[in-house]
VEXBA-513261 format. One line per 4 residues: for each residue x, y, z of C-alpha. Coordinates in Angstrom, 2 decimals. Last residue first. Layout:
BEGIN
X,Y,Z  ...
This chain:
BEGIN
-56.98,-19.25,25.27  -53.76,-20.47,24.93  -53.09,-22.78,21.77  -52.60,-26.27,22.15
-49.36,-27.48,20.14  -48.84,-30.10,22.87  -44.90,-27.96,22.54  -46.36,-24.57,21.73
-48.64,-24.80,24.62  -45.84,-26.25,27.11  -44.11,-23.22,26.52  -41.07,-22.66,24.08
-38.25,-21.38,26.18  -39.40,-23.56,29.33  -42.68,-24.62,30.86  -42.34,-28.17,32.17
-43.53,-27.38,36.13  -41.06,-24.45,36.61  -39.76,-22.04,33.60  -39.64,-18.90,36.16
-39.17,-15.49,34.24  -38.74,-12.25,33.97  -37.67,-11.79,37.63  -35.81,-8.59,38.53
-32.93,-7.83,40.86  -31.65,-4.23,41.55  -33.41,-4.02,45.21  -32.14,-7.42,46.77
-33.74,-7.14,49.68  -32.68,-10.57,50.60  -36.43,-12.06,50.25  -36.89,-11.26,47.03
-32.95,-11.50,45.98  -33.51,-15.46,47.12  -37.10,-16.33,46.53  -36.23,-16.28,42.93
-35.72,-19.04,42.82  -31.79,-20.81,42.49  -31.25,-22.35,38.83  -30.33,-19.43,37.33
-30.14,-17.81,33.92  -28.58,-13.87,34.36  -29.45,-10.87,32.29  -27.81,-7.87,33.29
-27.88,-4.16,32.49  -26.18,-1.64,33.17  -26.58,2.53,33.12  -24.55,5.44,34.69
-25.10,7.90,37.44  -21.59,6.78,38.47  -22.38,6.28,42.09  -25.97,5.41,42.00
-26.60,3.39,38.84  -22.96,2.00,38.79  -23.15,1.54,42.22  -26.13,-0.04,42.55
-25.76,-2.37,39.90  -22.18,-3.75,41.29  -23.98,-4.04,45.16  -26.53,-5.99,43.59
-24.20,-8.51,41.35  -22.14,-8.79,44.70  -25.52,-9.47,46.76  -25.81,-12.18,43.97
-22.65,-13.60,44.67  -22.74,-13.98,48.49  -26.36,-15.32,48.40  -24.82,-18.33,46.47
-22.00,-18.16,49.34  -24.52,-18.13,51.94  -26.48,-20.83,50.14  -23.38,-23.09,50.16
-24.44,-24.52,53.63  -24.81,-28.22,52.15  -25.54,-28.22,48.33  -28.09,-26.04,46.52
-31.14,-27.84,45.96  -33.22,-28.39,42.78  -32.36,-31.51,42.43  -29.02,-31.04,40.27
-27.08,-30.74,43.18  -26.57,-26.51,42.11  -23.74,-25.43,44.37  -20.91,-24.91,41.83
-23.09,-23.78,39.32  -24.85,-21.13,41.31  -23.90,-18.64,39.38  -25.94,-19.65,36.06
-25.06,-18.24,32.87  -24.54,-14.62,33.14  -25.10,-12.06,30.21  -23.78,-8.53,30.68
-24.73,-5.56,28.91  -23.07,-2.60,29.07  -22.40,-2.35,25.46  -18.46,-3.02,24.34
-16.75,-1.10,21.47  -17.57,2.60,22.81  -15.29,2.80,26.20  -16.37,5.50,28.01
-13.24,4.92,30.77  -15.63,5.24,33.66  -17.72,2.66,32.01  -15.15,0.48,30.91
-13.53,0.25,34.12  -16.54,-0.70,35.61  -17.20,-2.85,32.71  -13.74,-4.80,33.77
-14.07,-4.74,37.30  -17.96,-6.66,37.19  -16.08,-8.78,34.32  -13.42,-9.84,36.35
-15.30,-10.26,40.04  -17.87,-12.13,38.61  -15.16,-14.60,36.98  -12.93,-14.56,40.12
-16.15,-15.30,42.35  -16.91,-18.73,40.06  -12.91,-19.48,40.17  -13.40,-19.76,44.15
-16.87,-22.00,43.99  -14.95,-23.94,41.52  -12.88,-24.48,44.37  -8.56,-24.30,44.83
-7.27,-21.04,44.52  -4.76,-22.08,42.41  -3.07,-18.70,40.32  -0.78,-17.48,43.06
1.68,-14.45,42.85  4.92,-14.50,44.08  6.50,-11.92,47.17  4.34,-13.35,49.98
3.27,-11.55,53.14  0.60,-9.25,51.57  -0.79,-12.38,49.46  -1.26,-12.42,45.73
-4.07,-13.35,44.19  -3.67,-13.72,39.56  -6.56,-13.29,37.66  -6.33,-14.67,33.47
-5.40,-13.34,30.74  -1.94,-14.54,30.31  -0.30,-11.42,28.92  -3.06,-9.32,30.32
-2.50,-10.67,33.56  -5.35,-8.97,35.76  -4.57,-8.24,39.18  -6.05,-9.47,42.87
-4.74,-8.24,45.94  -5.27,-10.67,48.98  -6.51,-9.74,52.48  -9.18,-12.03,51.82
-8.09,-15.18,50.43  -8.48,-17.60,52.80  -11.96,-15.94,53.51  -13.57,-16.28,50.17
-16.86,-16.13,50.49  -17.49,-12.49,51.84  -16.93,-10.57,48.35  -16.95,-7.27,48.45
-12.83,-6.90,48.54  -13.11,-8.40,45.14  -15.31,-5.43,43.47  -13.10,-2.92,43.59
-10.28,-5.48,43.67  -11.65,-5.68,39.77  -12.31,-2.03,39.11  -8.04,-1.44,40.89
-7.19,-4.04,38.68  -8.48,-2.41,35.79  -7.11,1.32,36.73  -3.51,-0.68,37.05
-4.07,-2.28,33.38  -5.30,1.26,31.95  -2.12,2.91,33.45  0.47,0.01,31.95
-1.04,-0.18,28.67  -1.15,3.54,28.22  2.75,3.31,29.17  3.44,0.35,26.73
0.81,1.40,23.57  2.06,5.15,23.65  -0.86,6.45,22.44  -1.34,8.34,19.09
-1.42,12.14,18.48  2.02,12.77,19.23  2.80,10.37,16.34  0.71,11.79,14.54
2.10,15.25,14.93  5.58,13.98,14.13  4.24,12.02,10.92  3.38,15.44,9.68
6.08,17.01,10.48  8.34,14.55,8.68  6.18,14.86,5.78  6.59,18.36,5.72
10.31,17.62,5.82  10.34,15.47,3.10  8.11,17.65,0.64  10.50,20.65,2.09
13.84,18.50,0.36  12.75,18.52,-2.73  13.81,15.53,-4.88  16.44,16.19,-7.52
16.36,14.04,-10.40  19.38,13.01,-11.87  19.47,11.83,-15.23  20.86,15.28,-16.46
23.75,14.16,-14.42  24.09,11.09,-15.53  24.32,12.35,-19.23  26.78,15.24,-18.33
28.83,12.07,-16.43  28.97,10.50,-19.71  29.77,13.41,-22.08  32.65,14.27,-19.52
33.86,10.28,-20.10  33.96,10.72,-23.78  35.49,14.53,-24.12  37.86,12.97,-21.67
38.56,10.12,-23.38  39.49,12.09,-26.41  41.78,14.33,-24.65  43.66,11.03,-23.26
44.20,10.19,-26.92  45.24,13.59,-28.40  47.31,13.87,-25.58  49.06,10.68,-26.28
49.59,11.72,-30.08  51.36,15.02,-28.59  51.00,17.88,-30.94  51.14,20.36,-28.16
50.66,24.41,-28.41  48.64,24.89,-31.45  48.61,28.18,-33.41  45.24,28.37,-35.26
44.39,27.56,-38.99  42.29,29.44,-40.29  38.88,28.03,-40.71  38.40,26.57,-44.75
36.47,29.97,-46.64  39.51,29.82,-48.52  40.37,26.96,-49.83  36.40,26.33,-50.28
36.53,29.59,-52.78  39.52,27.83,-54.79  38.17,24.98,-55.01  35.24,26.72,-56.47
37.31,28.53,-58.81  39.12,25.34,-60.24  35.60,23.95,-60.17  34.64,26.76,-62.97
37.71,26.20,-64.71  37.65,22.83,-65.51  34.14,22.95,-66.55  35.18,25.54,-69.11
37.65,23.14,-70.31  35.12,20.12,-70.26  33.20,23.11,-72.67  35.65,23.86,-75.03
36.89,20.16,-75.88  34.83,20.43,-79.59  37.89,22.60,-80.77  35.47,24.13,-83.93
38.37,24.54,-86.73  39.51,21.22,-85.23  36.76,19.85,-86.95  38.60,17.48,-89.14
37.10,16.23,-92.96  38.12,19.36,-94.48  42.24,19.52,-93.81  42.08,15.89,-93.65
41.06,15.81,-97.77  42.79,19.25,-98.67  45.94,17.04,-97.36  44.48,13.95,-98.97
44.06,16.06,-102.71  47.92,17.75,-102.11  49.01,14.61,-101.38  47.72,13.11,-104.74
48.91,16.03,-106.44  52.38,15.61,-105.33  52.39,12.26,-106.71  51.06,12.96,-110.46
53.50,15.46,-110.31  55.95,12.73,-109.97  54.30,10.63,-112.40  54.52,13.53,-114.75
57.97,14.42,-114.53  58.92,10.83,-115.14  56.89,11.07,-118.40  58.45,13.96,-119.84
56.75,16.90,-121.24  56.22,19.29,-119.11  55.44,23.14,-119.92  52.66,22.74,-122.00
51.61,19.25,-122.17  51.24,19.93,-118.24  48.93,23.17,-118.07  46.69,21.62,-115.70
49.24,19.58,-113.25  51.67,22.37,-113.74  48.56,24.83,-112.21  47.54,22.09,-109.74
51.44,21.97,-108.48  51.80,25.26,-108.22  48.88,25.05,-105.31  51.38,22.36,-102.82
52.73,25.09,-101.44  49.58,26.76,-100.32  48.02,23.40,-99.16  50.86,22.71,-97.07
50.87,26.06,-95.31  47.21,25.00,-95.12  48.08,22.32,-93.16  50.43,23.33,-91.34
47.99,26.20,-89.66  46.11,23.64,-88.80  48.48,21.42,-87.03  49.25,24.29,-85.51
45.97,25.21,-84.21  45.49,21.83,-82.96  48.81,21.57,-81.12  47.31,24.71,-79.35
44.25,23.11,-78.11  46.10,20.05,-77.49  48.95,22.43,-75.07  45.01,24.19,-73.43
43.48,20.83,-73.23  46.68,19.32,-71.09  47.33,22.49,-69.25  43.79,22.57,-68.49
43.72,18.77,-67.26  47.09,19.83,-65.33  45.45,22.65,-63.32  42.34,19.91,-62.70
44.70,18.05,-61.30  46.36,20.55,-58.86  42.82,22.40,-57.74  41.68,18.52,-56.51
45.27,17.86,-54.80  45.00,21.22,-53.66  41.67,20.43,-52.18  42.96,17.59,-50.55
45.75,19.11,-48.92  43.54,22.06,-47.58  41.46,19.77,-45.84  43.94,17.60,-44.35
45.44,20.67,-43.20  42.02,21.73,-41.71  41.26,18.58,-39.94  44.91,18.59,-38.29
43.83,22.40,-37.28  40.35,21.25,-36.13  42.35,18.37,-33.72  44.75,21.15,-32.38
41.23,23.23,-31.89  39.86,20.17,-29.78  42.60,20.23,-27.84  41.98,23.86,-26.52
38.22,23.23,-26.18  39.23,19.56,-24.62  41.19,21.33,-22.12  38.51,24.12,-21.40
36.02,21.34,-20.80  38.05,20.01,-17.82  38.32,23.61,-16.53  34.60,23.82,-16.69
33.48,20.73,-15.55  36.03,20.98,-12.72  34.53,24.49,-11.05  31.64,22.85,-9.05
33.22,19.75,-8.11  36.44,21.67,-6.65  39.53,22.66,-7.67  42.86,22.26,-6.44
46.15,22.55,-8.78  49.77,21.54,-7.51  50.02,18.87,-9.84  49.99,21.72,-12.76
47.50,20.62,-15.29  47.31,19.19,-18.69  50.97,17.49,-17.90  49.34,13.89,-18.27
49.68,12.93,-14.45  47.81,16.10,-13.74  44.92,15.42,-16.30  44.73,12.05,-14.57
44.26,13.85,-11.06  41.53,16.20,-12.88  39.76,13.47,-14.40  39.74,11.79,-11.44
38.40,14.56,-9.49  35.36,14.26,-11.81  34.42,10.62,-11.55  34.79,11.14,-7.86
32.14,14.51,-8.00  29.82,12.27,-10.15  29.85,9.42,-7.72  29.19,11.90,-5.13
26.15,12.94,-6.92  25.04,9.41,-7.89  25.40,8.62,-3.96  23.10,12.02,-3.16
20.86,11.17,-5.54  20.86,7.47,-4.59  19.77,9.36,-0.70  17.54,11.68,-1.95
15.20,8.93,-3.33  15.88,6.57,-0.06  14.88,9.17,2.16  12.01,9.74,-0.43
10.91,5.91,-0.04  11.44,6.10,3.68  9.47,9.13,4.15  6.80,7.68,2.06
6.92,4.54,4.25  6.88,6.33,7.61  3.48,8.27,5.88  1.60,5.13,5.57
2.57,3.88,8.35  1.81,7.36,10.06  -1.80,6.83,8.40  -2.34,3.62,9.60
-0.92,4.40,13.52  -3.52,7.14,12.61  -6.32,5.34,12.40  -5.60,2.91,15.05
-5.11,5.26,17.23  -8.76,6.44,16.17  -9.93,2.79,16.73  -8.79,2.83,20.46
-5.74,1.05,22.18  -5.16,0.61,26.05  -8.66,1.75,26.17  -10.05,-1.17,28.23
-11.88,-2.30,25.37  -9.19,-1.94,23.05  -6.65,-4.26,24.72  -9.25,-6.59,25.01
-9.42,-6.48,20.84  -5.98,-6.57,20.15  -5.66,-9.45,23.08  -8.05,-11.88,21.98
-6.58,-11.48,18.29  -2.78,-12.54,19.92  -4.89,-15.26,21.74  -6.20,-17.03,19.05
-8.79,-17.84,16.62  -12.13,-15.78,18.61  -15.38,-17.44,17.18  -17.10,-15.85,19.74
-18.61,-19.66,21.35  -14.75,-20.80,20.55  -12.98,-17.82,22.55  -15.49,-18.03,25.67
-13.04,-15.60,27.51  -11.87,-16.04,31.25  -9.97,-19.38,31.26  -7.80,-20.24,33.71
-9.53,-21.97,36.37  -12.80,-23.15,34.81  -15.86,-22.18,36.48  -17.72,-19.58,34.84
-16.28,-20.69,31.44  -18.34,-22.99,29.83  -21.38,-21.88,31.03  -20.87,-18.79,30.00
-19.99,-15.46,31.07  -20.94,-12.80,28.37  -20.40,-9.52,27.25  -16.79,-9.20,26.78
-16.91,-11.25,24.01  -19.83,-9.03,22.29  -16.78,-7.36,21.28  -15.66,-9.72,18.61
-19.20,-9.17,17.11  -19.03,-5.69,16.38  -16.66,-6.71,13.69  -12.48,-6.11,13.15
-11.70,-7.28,9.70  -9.06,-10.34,9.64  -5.59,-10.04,8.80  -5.08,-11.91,11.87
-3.28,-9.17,13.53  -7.20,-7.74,13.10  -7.28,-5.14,10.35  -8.59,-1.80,9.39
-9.60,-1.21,6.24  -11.61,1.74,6.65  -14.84,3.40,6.17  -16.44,0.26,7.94
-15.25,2.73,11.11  -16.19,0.45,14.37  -17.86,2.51,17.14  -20.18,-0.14,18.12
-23.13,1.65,15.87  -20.82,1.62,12.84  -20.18,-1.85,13.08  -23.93,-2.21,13.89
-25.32,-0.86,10.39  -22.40,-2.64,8.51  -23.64,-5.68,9.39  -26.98,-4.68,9.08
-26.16,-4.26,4.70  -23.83,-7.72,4.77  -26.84,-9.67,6.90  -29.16,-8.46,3.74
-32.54,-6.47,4.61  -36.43,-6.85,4.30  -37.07,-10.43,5.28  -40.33,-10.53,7.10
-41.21,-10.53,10.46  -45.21,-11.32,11.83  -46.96,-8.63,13.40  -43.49,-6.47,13.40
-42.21,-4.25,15.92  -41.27,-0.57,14.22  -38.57,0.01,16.44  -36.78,3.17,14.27
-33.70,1.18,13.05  -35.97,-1.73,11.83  -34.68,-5.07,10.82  -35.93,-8.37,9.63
-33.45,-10.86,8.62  -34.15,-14.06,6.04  -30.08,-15.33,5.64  -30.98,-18.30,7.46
-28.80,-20.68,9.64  -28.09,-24.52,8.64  -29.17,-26.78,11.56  -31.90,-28.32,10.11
-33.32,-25.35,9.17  -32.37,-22.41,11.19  -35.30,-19.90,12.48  -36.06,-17.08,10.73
-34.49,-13.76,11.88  -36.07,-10.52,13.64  -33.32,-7.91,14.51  -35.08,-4.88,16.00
-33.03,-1.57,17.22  -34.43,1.06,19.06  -31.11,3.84,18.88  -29.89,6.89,20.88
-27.12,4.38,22.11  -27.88,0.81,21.25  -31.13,-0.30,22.43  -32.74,-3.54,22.15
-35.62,-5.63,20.52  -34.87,-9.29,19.78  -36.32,-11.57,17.46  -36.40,-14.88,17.10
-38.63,-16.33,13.88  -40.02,-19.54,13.33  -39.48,-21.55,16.10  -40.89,-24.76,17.23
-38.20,-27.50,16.06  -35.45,-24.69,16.86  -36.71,-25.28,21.05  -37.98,-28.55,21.36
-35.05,-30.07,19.77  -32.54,-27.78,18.13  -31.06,-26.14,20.33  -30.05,-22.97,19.46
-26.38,-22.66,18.46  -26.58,-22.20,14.54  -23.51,-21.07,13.45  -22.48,-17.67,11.25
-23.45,-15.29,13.88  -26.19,-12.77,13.10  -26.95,-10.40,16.18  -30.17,-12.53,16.21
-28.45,-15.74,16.19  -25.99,-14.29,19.45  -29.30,-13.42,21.50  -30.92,-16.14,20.56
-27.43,-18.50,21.82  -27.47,-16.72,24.75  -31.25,-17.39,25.57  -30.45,-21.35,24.69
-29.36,-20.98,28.75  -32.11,-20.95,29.69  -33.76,-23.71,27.55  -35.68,-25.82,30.39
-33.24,-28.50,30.14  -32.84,-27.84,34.05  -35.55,-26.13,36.80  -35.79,-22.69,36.59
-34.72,-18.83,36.67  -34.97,-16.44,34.42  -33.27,-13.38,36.05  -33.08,-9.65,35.11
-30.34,-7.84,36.93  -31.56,-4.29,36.38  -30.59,-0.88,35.13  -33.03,-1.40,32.20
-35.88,-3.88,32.59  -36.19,-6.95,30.54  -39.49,-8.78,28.31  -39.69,-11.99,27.38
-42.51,-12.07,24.47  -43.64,-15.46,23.53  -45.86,-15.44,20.67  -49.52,-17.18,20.07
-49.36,-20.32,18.43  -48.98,-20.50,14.74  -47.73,-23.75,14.46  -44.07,-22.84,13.47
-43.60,-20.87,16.57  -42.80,-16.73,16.53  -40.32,-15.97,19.35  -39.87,-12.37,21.04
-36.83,-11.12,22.93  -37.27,-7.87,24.63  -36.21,-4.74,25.81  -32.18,-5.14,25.96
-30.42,-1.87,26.60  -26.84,-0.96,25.68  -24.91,2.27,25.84  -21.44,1.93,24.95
């Protein structure tokens, strides 16, 4: 990724003129000086401005006197500024100023949030904010994890097995430090990442349809037992011959055929029942009629009786009448007297019934009426069909069957059948993606042999290590650190003894690993590399380097030149480095050291923050 640092400015709380440290493209720009002079705070400016959560800056003499940092640089196509207030005691500010179109400020001012530039330089380091892509961490990737590879520090140029400032970048572990180094040397890259999400994605809809057609398929075969079952039991009970095959298609059918059959035995028993019942109705209400009709006719006797009886009882009125005539004894009398009497209680009954008007006409016309109705339902009742068992086992085992095919018609209808092109589009799908995507091992294995090869690259330039010249040097990327091995040795070493050593490892790593990246166009990382003081191992801490270590000092600064040069001149690309040192500058000046460039010198109590900002004299 392209990278350019112009400038970094700093505003000072007593209104002193600004410091403006300005840095050349496609050079290794040095500040150089004596100790406690605040080089090496430049990192931690650098790292503020590009909005870390901690507060690294020192804070005497240097965070006591600032207002603002700011630092103008160059990402891609893009002039960038990132102004931010100085921490207060200790705790870091949320104030940011920012342009996108390098509009320098005359004095910053907060016109953005850290959440909104964020998201500005994500996208500008390649990283999609479109997408919730996660660290193995669960943690968001950032722009800032990246900016590991763009720094040696202090506290790491010399140790022996440690290549990555983890704590300084806020880096948890090693698993995270791997995901990400893994995608800066292209092993991995965000559009892999991308679709390793959308094939997971994918995988698990497969999965969950595979599983769909699958309990179909189970509930299917299920069915097709419950079925065959039937059909064996229906053999056992004589409903079929035991020599009959069918299959799951054709058993519903014949299955329902049997309890069609059986089910017309059971509608004759119904109808019998029927027809018994109704007779029994048609049978009573023949006797009620019977009954009315034989009362009706008693009636009519009785009737008729009774006025035979008044007939021959009508002599006796006239011998009543005419009695001193014709009668004239007294026994004679009392028994006419008698026969009059009955006559009177005959004529009496005769008028005081009603069976003249038979009030029990209409229940008989009742009678009839649902005599004909029975009659109708007699014979509207199905006819009865011949039946061919009347086995009360059959009936029962029919029954179940009815039951049981009722069932397996439910689960059946419960069944939803997935189509089978939806899965295999999907399958095509995930087959192109995967096709698309890198394998992780082989990639891994090519990028990590093109990385060594950067590194040795650089290694077989360096003149201050003569034990170990004829040595190859690789990259563990499962230990992350370098590993020498000798021609005439089958193991690898990792003790190579002097700081001065593990200080030519370092510069050899990160030289070989943003060559690689460069040739690689890797779009995470800018090629920008900050170096904290090479001549650590030398420095005596009097200004001096020690003994005849010059030549090696000289050694690793011609390697810095030679690594410029070739990436300027060979791969008509662009780096930039910014490296504190103790040594003066005296030493690329007078070394021809074409690439190098002095911003710098913090000599005689001038530092960071100038001696005028610290008396708090202004400059004329």
């Amino acid at each position: 990724m392209k990278f350019r640092l112009n400038n970094i400015t700093l505003w000072f709380k007593n209104e002193s003129k600004p410091i403006i440290y300005k840095f050349l493209p496609n050079k290794i720009n040095v500040i150089t000086g004596d100790a406690t002079t605040g080089k090496t705070s430049f990192l931690s400016v650098i790292d503020y401005c590009m909005l870390s959560n901690k507060n690294r800056i020192i804070e005497k003499t240097i965070n006591e006197n600032v207002s603002w940092y700011l630092i103008d640089f160059q990402i891609n196509e893009n002039n960038f500024i990132i102004a931010r207030k100085g921490a207060n005691s200790g705790t870091v500010s949320s104030e940011i100023y920012f342009s996108q179109t390098g509009e320098y400020p005359e004095f910053p001012y907060a016109n953005t949030t850290i959440d909104e530039l964020k998201e500005i330089l994500n996208t500008e380091f390649g990283i999609s904010t479109s997408e919730d892509y996660l660290l193995s961490n669960l943690k968001t990737f950032s722009y800032k994890q990246f900016l590991l590879f763009t720094s040696i520090s202090a506290d790491i140029i010399i140790t022996t097995n440690n290549y990555f400032d983890k704590s300084f970048y806020e880096i948890d572990n090693d698993e995270t430090l791997e995901q990400i180094l893994l995608m800066a040397i292209g092993v991995d890259r965000m559009e892999n990442m991308k679709n390793r999400k959308k094939l997971d994605s994918l995988n698990k809809e497969i999965s969950s349809i595979t599983r769909r057609i699958k309990a179909e398929r189970r509930k299917k075969e299920d069915i097709d037992l419950s079925l065959f079952s039937l059909v064996r039991e229906c053999k056992e009970n004589n409903l079929l011959s035991p020599d009959f095959e069918t299959t799951p298609i054709e058993a519903p059918g014949i299955l329902n055929r049997i309890v069609e059959e059986y089910t017309v035995l059971a509608d004759n028993e119904k109808t019998f029942s029927a027809i018994d019942a109704l007779n029994r109705q048609k049978r009573e209400i023949i006797r009620k009629i019977n009954s009315i009709e034989g009362y009706k006719k008693e009636i009519a006797d009785y009737n008729k009786n009774l006025s035979s009886y008044e007939d021959s009882l009508k002599p006796i009125e006239y011998i009543n009448e005419n009695f001193n005539e014709i009668i004239k004894s007294h026994e004679v009398l009392l028994f006419v007297g008698e026969l009059e009497k009955s006559l009177v209680d005959i004529k009496r009954s005769y008028l005081k019934s009603d069976f003249k008007t038979f009030t029990l006409q209409e229940d008989l016309d009742e009678l009839k009426k649902e005599q004909q109705k029975i009659a109708k339902e007699i014979t509207d009742l199905p006819k009865i069909k011949p039946t061919f068992s009347n086995e009360a086992t059959k009936y029962i085992f029919v029954g179940t069957i009815k039951q049981r095919l009722a069932h397996i018609e439910e689960q059946k209808n419960n069944i939803t059948t997935t189509d089978i092109k939806e899965l295999e589009r999907l399958v095509k799908e995930s087959e192109v993606l995967e096709a698309l995507i890198n394998d992780i091992e082989s990639t891994k294995y090519v990028m990590s042999e093109e990385l060594d090869k950067a590194i040795q690259r650089n290694y077989d330039l360096v003149n201050s290590m003569p034990n170990y010249n004829d040595y190859k040097i690789r990259f563990s990327i499962e230990d992350k650190f370098l590993k020498l091995k000798s021609p005439s040795e089958l193991f690898e070493i990792e003790t190579v003894g002097s700081s001065s050593n593990y200080m030519f490892l370092h510069l050899c790593f990160y030289l070989g690993l943003h060559e690689h990246m460069i040739k690689k166009e890797q779009k995470h990382v800018p090629q920008f590399l900050f170096i904290d003081q090479p001549s650590f191992p030398y420095y005596s801490g009097e200004g001096d380097v020690k003994n005849n270590d010059k030549d090696k000092l000289l050694d690793a600064f011609s390697l810095l030149n030679s690594f410029l040069k070739y990436v300027v001149e060979e791969l008509k690309n662009e780096f930039q480095i910014f490296m504190v040192e103790h040594a003066p500058k005296e030493y690329w000046e007078q070394n021809n050291m074409e690439y190098f460039h002095t911003v710098a010198e913090f000599t005689d109590g001038n530092g960071m923050v100038p001696l005028y900002v610290q008396s708090n004299n202004k400059p004329l």
